[in-house]
C-alpha angles and dihedrals in degrees: 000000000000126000137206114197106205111187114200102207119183104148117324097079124222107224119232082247095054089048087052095052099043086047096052098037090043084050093053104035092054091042091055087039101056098042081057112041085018093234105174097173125110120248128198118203122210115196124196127178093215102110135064092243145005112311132170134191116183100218100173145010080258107036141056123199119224126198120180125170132294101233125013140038117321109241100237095195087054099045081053093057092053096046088051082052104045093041086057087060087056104052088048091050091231097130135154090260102063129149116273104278097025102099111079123159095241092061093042079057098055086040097052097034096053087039095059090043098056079038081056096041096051101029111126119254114277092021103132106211100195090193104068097065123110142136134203088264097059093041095054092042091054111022099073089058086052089049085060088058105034108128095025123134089192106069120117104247091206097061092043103045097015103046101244095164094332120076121289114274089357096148087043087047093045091044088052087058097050 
């Protein structure tokens, strides 16, 4: 698969070192991808130093969103992780960018949900992933409210995966599940 790391750099600076770091471990981390989930397609990443930690967001079929923190050193077992996460969205096709009506909540919960559990099967040791934890309890209490929206275009992804008046990761939890 080939790669192109683009840095948007306004004011927060990326180090020689740090670009170093995101290039090689972009570099393994889509190699290892691609031989498993045979993704061909070339992928650009953007990185921005705007959050307080690690953050993706798969836009298109072709480019990842990155988001590290604003001050700080990047963690680099965690930035693996996510990288592991958002390439899985780009070897299934469900992006950010779909066509209108393509975005349900039940496929964002496959998506999310298969996404979180290659994310889980590759993560580094000692990397902690907070959105993969659930009990009976929690999936009976909230999977009936998904079951009424299953197959709806109009659902606010930020209360159900982001936790706006909802839990925290509660679609990512509850695709996990499933």
């Amino acid at each position: 698969m080939n790669t192109k790391i683009i840095y948007i750099e306004p004011v927060n600076r990326f180090s020689k070192k740090e670009k170093a770091g995101v290039e090689k471990l972009v570099k393994k981390v889509s190699t290892d991808t691609a031989k498993i989930l045979n993704i061909t397609t070339p992928v650009v990443f953007t990185f921005y130093r705007i959050w307080k930690r690690n953050g993706g967001f798969t836009q298109a079929k072709d480019w990842i969103s990155v988001r590290v923190p604003k001050k700080g050193n990047i963690n680099y077992l965690h930035l693996e992780s996510l990288l592991y996460h958002e390439l899985h969205h780009v070897a299934r096709g469900y992006v950010g960018y779909l066509e209108k009506g393509k975005h349900f909540i039940l496929n964002s919960l496959f998506s999310e949900g298969l996404a979180t559990a290659f994310q889980l099967e590759k993560q580094p040791l000692g990397v902690k992933i907070f959105h993969d934890k659930y009990t009976a309890h929690f999936v009976r209490k909230w999977l009936p409210q998904f079951k009424k929206k299953l197959y709806s275009t109009k659902y606010d992804y930020e209360e159900w995966f982001h936790g706006k008046g909802k839990p925290k990761f509660l679609g990512y939890r509850i695709g996990k599940y499933l």
